[in-house]
C-alpha positions as CSV (number, residue, x, y, z in Angstrom):
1,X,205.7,41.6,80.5
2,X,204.1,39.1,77.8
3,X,205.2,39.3,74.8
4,X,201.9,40.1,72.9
5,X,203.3,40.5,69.3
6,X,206.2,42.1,68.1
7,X,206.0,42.3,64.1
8,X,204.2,41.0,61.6
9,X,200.7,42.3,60.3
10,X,198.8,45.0,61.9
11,X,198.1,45.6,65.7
12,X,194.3,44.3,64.6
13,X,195.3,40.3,65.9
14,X,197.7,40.9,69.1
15,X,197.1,36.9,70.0
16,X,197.6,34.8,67.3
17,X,197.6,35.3,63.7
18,X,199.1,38.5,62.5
19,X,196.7,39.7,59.8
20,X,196.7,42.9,58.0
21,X,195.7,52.4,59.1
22,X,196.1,58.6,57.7
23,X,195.6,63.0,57.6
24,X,193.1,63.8,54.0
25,X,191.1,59.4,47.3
26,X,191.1,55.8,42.8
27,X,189.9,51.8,42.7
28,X,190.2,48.9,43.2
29,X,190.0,47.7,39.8
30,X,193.5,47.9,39.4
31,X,195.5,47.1,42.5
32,X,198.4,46.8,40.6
33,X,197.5,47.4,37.1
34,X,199.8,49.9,35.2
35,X,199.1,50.8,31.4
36,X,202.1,49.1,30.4
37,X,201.7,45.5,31.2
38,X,204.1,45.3,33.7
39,X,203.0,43.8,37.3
40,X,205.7,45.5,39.7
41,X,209.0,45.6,41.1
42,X,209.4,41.7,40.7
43,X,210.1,41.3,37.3
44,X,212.4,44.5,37.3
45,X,215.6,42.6,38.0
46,X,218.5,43.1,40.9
47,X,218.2,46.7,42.6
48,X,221.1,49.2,40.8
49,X,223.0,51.4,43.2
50,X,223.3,55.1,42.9
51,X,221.5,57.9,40.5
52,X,219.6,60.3,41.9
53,X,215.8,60.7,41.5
54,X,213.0,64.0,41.6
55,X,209.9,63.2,43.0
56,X,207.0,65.6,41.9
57,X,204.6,66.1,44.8
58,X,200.9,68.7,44.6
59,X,201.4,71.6,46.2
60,X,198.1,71.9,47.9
61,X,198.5,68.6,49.8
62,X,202.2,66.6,49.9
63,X,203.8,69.8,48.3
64,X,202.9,72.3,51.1
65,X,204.8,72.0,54.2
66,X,204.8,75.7,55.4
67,X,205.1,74.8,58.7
68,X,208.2,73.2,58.2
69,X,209.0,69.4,58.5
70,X,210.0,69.1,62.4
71,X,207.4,66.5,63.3
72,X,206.8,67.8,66.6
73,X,206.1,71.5,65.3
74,X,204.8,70.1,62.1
75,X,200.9,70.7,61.2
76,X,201.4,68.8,58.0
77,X,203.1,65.2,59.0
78,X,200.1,63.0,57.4
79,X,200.2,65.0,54.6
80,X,204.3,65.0,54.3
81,X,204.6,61.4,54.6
82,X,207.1,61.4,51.5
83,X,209.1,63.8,53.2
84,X,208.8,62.6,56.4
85,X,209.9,58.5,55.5
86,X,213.4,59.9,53.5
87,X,214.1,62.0,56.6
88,X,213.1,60.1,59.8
89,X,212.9,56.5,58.5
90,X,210.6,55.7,61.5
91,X,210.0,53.1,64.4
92,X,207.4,51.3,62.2
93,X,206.6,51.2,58.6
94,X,203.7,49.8,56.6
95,X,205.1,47.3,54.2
96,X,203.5,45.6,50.8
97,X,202.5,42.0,51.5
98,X,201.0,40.8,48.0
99,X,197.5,41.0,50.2
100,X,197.3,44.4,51.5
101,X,199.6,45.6,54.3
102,X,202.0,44.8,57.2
103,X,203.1,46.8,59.9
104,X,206.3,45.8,60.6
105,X,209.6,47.1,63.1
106,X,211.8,49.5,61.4
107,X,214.2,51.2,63.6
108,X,212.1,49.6,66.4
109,X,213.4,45.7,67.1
110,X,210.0,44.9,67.4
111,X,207.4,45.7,70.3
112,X,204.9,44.2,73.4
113,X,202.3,44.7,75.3
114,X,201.9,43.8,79.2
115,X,199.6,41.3,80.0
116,X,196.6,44.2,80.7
117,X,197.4,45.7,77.0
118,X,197.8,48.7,79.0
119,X,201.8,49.3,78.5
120,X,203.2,49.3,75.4
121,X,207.3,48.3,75.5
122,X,208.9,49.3,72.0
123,X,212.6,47.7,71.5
124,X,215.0,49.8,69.4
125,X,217.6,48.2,67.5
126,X,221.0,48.1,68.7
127,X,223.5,50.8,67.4
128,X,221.2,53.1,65.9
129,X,222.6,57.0,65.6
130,X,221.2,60.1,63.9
131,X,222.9,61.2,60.8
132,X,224.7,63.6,62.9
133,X,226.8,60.6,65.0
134,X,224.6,60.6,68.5
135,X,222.9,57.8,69.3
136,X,219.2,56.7,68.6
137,X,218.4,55.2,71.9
138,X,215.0,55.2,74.3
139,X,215.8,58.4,76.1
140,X,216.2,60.3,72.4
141,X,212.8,58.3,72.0
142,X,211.2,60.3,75.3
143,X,212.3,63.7,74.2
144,X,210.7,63.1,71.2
145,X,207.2,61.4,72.1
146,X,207.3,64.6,75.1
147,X,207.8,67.0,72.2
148,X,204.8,65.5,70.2
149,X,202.6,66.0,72.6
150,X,203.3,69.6,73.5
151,X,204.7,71.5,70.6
152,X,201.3,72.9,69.5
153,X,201.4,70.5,66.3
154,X,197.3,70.1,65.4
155,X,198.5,66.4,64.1
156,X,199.8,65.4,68.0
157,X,199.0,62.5,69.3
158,X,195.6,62.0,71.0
159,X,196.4,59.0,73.7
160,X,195.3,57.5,77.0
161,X,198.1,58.3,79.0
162,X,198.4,57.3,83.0
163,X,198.5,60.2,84.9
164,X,198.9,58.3,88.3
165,X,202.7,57.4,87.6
166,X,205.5,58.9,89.2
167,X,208.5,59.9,86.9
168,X,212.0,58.4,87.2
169,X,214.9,60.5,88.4
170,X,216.1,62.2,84.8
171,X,219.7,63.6,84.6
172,X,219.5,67.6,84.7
173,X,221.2,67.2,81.3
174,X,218.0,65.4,80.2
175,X,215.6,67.9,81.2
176,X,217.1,71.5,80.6
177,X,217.5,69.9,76.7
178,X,214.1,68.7,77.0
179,X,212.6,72.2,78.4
180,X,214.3,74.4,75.6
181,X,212.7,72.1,72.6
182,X,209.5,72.6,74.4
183,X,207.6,76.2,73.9
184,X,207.5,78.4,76.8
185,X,204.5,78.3,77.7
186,X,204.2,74.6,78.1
187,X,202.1,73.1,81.4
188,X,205.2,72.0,82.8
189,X,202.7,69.7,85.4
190,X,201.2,68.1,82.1
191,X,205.0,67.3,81.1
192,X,206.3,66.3,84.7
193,X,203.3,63.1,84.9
194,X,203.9,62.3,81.1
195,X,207.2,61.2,82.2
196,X,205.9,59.1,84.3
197,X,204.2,56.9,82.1
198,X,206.7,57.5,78.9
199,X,209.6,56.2,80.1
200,X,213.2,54.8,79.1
201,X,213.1,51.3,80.6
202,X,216.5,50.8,79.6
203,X,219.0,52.1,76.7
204,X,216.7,50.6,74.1
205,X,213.2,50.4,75.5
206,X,210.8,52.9,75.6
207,X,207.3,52.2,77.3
208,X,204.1,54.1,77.7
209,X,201.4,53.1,80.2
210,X,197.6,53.9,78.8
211,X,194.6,54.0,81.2
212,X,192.8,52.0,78.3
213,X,193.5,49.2,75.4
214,X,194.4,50.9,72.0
215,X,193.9,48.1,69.7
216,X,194.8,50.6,67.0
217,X,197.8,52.5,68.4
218,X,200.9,50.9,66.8
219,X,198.9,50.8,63.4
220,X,198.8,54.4,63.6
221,X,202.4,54.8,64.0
222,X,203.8,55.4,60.4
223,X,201.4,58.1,60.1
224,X,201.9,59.7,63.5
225,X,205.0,62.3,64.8
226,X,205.3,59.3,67.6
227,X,206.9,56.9,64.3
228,X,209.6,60.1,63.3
229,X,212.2,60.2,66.0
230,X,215.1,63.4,65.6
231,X,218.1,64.1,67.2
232,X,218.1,66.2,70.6
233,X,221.5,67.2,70.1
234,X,221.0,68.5,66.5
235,X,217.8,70.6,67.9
236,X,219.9,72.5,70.8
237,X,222.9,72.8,68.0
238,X,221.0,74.4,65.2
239,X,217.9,75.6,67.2
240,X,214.0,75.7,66.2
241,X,213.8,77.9,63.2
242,X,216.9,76.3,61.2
243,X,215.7,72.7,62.4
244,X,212.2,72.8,61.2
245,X,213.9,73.9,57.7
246,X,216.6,70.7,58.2
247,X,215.7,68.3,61.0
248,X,218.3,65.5,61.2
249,X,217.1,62.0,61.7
250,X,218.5,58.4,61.5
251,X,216.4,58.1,57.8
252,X,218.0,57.3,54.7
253,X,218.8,60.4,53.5
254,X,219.5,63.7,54.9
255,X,218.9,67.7,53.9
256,X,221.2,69.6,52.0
257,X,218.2,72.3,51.1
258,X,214.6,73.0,52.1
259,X,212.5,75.7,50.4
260,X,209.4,76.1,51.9
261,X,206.3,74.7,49.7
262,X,209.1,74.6,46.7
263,X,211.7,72.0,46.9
264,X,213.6,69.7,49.0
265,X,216.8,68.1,48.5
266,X,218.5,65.1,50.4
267,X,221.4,63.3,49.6
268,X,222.2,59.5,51.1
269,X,223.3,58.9,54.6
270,X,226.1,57.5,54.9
271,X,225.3,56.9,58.3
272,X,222.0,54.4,57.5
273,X,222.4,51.2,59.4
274,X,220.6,49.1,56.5
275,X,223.3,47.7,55.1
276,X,223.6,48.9,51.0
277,X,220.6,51.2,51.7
278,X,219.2,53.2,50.5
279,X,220.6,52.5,46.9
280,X,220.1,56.1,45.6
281,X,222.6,59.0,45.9
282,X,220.4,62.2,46.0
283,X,216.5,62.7,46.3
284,X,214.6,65.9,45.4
285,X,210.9,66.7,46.4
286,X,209.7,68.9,43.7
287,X,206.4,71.0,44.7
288,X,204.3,71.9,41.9
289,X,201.0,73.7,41.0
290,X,198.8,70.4,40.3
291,X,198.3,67.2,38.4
292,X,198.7,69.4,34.6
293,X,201.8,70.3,35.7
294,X,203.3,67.4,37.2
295,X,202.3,65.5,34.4
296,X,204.3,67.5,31.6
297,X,206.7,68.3,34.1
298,X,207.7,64.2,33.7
299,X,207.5,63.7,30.1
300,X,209.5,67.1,29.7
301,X,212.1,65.2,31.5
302,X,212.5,67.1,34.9
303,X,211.1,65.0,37.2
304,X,210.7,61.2,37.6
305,X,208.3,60.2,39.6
306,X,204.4,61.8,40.4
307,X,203.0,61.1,43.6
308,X,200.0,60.8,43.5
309,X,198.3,61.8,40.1
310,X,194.4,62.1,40.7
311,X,193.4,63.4,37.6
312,X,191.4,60.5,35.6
313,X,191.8,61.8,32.4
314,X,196.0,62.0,32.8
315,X,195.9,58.9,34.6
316,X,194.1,57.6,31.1
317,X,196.5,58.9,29.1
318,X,199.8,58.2,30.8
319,X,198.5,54.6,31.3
320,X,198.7,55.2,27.1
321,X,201.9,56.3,27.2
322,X,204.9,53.6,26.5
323,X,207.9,55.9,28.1
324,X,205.8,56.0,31.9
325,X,204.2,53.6,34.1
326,X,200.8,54.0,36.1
327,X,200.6,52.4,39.5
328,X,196.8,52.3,41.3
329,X,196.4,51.1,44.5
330,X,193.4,50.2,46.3
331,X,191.3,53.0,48.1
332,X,191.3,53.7,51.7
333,X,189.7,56.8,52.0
334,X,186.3,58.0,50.8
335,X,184.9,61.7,49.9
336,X,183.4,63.1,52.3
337,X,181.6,66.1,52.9
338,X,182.5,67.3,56.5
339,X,179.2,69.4,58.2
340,X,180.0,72.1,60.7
341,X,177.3,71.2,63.0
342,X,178.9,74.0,65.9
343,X,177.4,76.7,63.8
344,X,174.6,77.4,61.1
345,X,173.1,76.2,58.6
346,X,174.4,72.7,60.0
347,X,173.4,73.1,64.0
348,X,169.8,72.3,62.0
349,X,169.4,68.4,61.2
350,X,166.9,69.7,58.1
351,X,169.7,71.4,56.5
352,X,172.5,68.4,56.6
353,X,169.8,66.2,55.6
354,X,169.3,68.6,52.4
355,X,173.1,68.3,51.6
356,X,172.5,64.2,51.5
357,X,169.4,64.1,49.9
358,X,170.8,66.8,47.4
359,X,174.2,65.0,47.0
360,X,174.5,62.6,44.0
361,X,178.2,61.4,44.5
362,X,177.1,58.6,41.9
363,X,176.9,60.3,39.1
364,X,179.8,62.6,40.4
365,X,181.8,59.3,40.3
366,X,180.5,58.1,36.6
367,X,181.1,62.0,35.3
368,X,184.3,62.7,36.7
369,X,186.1,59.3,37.8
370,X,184.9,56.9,34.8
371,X,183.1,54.9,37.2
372,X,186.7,53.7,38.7
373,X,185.7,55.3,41.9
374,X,184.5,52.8,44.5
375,X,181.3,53.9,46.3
376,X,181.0,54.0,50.2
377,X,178.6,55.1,52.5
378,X,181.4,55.1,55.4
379,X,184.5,56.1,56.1
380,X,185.9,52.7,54.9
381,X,187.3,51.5,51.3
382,X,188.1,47.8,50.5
383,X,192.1,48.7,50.4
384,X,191.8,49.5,54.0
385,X,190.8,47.1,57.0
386,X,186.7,46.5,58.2
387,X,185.2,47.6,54.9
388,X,181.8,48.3,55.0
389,X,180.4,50.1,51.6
390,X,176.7,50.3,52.9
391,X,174.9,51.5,55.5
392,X,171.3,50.8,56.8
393,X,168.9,54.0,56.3
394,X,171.5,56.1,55.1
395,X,170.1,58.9,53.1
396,X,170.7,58.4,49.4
397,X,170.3,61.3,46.7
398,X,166.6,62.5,46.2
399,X,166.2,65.9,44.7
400,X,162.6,66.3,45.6
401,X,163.4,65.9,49.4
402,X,165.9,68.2,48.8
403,X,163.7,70.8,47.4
404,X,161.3,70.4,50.1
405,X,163.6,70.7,53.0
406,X,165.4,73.8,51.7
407,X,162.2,75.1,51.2
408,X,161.0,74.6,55.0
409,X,164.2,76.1,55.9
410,X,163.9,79.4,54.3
411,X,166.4,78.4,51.8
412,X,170.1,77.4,52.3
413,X,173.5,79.2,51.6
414,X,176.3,77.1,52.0
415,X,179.9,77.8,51.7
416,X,181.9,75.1,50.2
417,X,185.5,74.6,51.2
418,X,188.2,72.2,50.1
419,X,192.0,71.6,49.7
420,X,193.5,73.7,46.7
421,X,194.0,70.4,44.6
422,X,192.7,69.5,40.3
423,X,190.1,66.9,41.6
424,X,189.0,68.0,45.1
425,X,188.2,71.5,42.9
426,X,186.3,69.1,40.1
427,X,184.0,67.2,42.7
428,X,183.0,71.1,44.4
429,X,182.3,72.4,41.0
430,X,180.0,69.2,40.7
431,X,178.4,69.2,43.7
432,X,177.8,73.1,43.2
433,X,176.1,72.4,41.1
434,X,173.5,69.2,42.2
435,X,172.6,71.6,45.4
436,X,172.1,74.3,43.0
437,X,168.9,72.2,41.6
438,X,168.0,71.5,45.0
439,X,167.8,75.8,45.4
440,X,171.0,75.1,47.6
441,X,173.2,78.9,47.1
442,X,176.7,77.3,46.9
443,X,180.1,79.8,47.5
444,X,183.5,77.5,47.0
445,X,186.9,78.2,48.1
446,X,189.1,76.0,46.9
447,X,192.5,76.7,49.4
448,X,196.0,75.1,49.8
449,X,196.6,72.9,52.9
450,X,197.9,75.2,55.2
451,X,194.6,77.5,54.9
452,X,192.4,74.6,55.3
453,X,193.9,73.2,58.5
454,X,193.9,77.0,59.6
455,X,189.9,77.0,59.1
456,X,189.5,73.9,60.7
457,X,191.2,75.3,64.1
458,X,189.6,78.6,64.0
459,X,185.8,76.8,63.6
460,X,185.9,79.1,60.3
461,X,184.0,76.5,57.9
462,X,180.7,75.6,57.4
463,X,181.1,72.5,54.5
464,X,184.5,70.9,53.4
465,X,185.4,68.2,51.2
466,X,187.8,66.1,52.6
467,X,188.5,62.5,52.8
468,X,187.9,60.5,55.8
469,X,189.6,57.0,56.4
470,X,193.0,55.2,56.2
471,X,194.1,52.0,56.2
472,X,193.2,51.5,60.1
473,X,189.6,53.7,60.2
474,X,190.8,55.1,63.9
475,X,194.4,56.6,62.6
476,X,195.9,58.9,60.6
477,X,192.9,60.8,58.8
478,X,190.4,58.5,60.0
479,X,187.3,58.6,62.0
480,X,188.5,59.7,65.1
481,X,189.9,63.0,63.2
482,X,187.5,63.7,61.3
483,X,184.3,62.9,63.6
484,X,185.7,63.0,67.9
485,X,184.3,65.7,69.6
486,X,187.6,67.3,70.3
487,X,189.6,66.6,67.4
488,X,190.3,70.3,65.6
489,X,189.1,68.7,62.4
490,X,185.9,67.8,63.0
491,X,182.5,69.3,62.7
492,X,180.4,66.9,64.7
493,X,178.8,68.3,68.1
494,X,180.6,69.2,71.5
495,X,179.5,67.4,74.2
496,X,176.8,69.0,76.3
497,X,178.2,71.3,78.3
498,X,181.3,72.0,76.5
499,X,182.4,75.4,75.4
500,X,185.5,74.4,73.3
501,X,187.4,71.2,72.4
502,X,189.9,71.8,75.3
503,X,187.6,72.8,77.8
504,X,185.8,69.2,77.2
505,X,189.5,67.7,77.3
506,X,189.8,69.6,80.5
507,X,186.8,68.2,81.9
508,X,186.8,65.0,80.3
509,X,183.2,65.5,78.6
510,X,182.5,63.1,75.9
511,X,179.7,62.4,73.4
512,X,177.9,58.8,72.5
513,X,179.9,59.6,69.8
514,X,183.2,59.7,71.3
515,X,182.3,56.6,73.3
516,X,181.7,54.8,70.2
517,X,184.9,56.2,69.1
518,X,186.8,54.9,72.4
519,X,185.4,51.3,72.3
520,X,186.4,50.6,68.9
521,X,190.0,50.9,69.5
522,X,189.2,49.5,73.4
523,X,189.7,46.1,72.2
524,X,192.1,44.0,70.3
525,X,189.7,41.5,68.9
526,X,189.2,42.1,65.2
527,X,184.9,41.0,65.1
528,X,184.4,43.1,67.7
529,X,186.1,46.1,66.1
530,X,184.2,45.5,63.0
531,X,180.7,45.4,64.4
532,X,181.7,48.7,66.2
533,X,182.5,50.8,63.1
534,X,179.0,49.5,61.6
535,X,177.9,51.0,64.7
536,X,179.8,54.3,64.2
537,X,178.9,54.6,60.8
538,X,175.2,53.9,61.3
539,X,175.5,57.1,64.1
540,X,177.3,59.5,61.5
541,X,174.8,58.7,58.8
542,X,171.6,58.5,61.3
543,X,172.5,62.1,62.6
544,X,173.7,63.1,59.0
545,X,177.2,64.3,59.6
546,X,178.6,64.1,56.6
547,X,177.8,62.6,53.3
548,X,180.3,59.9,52.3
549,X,181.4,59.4,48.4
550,X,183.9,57.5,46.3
551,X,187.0,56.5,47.6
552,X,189.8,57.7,45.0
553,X,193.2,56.3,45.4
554,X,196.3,58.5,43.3
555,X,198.4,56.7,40.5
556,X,202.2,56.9,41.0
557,X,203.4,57.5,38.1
558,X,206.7,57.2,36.4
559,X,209.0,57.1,34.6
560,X,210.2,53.8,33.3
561,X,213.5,51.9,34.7
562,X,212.1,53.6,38.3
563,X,211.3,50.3,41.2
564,X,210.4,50.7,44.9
565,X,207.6,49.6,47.4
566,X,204.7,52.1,47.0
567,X,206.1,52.9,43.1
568,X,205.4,49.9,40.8
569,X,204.8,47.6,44.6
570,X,201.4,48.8,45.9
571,X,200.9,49.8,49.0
572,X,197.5,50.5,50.9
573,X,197.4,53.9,51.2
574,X,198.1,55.6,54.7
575,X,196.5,58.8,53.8
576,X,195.2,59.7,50.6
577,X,198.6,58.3,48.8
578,X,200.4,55.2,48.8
579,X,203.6,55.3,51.4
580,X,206.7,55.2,49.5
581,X,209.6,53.3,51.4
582,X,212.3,55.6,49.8
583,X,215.6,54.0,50.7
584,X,214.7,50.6,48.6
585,X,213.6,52.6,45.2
586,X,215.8,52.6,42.7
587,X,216.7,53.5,39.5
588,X,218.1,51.1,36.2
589,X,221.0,51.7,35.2
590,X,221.5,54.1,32.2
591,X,218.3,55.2,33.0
């Protein structure tokens, strides 16, 4: 094998220079603007040992994990990246760079592709273990990528895997552990060729062989069940039930107590091989009802940090306040309101034309957002990589066609769904009621995460808010997830012929759409990427999928004396908030 790159920026430049990716919002005006003066973690002073630290998280997005927080069972991973990073650690993680972001190796040594950029060799570091003593090697690493794939998670991994490879001889031990993590009713056949093309080369490389080039597949890792690796041992010890409450991993910190949607506590691993990391001694996540909450839940003292504060007025205020800081990153993800085109109204081109020509996301951006919002017409922001704010012919906000199209139809009732969070309920009630003057009858359900993602599999939702994008547009809650053909949260059409998602995965059916789709990752040239998301986006807005908004990128705010990439060190967010790389925060002393 060639070594094709094995750090550095993103996956976006393999050959030469390493430039600068997540499931479901402020500007860019202040990348690293806070409302006290201060300009991030460098002028903060040396890192302080010790202290513990409560980080307050919304329950209708990072606050819900109701399916628990084993990656592989998980339904929630994008959403639980918080979580997910104190836990797990990961292969990969998407680090601040003063211009954006890096992708660079973790737990992984680094990583290469063969000279086709069909197999991709990741190299773990030497003496890794889980928290629990056994060791984090590549056969640990196959269990786990095996598991990803066929636990039934509705975030697993959607990859090009080469079916025509014969697997290794694997010890008995290997298999019967690997079998009772799996569920029962698993296609053994499907698992039997996967290990044949995800294999441990050696004690500390993994490989996987794809049938095509996935110029986007290691910058989806840190967002991806593929990044969080667990320990087999731990699983068979503890079984499913108690390890979904208290998966062990090689992360930072591990689980002393998991409530389910409520609260989540970790103390430091002892066990970490980054030497004097992480430097705090406990970490709680802290699920509360909305921004309101969060907000006075700080000043009142019990908590330290907010993840991900959307509301523009508190943002205002805090960035007022001398005793917290405000932190804005730049956007990655734009609104977006998701068309069920599988069912009616939106099977009919006249009615998702009357939701764009009805939809005045402008004004819903100088009303609600101040005009911090930043405007997009694709499912790409400028914090994220191939920006492209406008698009040729799309459809912008015209009441009278509006009017005249729901009047051709007969009139149009639309139910309105979104995620159960302050803003995402504030931009429905606004856009209730623009399509109300467009004679648009308008029903929302405002729902935590777990209900949403349930309506999304069932095909039970006919409009939904959402954000579409990340920091790569074809990973985490990017294009591919929100607009493939067989993705369970998207609305755009099956291909011909198809009765289901996984009858067209059976089949391999695809649409132009998916094509599209396929040949912007199908490359590792970064122009040619680019000109093939101007094409996507040009398809999405010419068949009027979904109307596309601002992108809206959460504060972190907190408290002061508080320091750590993706607190008061911006980093591009990987879906909807910023990452936080949780075993370098830390708190000042006597803070």
């Amino acid at each position: 094998m060639t070594a094709r790159r094995t750090g550095g920026r993103s996956a976006l430049r393999l050959i030469g220079s390493l430039a600068a990716a997540a499931a479901l919002a402020i500007s860019a005006v202040a990348c690293t603007a806070d409302g006290n003066g201060t300009d991030g973690g460098g002028s903060a002073g040396e890192p302080t040992p010790g202290g513990d630290l409560t980080v307050l998280l919304d329950a209708g997005f990072a606050g819900g994990w109701a399916t628990g927080l084993d990656p592989a069972t998980s339904n929630t991973v994008g959403a639980n990246l918080p979580q997910n990073a104190a836990i797990f650690g990961g292969l990969f993680t998407l680090e601040p760079d003063g211009d954006g972001g890096q992708i660079v190796p973790n737990q992984a040594e680094g990583y290469e592709w063969s000279d086709d950029g069909l197999t991709l060799s990741v190299t773990l570091r030497d003496g890794l273990t889980f928290s629990d003593g056994t060791p984090l090697n590549a056969e640990a690493v196959v269990w786990n990528w095996i598991r990803a794939l066929n636990s039934g998670s509705t975030g697993a991994p959607q990859l090009q895997l080469d079916r025509t490879m014969t697997a290794p001889d694997l010890s008995a031990e290997f298999m019967d552990s690997l079998w009772a993590a799996l569920p029962e009713d698993v296609d053994r056949a499907t698992v039997e060729w996967q290990l044949g093309t995800i294999v441990a080369e050696d004690e500390l490389t993994v490989s996987m062989t794809l049938t095509a080039i996935n110029g986007s597949l290691v910058n989806g890792f840190p967002t991806s069940s593929l990044n969080l690796i667990a320990s087999p041992t731990a699983y068979a010890e503890i079984g499913a039930e108690e390890f979904s409450l208290a998966p062990v991993g090689a992360g930072p910190f591990v689980v002393v107590s998991d409530q389910l949607n409520e609260r989540l506590e970790l103390e430091k691993n002892p066990e970490y091989f980054k030497d004097g990391l992480p430097y705090l001694d406990a970490l709680t996540f802290q699920s509360v009802a909305g921004d309101q909450v969060a907000y006075q839940t700080l000043l009142a003292g019990q908590g330290d940090v907010i993840e991900g504060l959307s509301s523009v007025p508190l943002i205002t205020e805090a960035e007022n306040n001398p005793d917290v800081k405000v932190v804005l990153g730049t956007p990655t993800s734009p609104y977006v309101v998701q068309l069920n085109t599988r069912t009616a109204p939106f099977d009919d081109i006249r009615a998702r034309e009357a939701i764009y020509y009805a939809t005045d996301f402008a004004a819903i951006n100088t009303g609600l957002f101040k005009d911090q919002g930043e405007m997009s017409q694709s499912f790409t922001a400028s914090g994220g990589l191939f920006y492209n704010p406008e698009v040729p012919d799309y459809r912008t906000y015209d009441l009278d066609k509006a009017k005249a199209l729901v009047e051709e139809l007969g009139g149009l009732t639309v139910n309105l769904g979104t995620t159960d969070i302050v803003t995402a309920r504030s931009v429905t009630t606004a856009l209730q009621t623009q399509w109300q003057e467009a004679g648009i009858d308008v029903t929302i359900e405002a729902q935590p995460l777990g209900d949403v993602i349930t309506d999304f599999i069932a095909g039970d939702w006919e409009a939904m808010l959402q954000t579409a994008g990340a920091w790569d547009p074809s990973v985490g809650i990017g294009v591919s997830v929100r607009f493939g053909s067989t993705s369970p949260f998207s609305g755009a059409p099956l291909p011909e012929g198809a009765t289901s998602a996984a009858d067209a995965i059976q089949r391999q059916l695809t649409t132009d759409l998916d094509v599209l789709l396929a040949e912007a990752i199908g490359t590792v040239d970064d122009d040619e990427r680019a000109a093939k998301y101007e094409e996507i986006a040009k398809y999405i807005s010419d068949e009027a999928y979904a109307p596309f908004g601002m992108a809206f990128s959460p504060a972190q705010v907190m408290r002061t004396g508080v320091h750590g990439p993706g607190l008061d060190e911006p980093i591009p967010a990987l879906s909807v908030n910023q990452g936080v790389l949780y075993d370098r925060v830390w708190v000042e002393s006597g803070q």
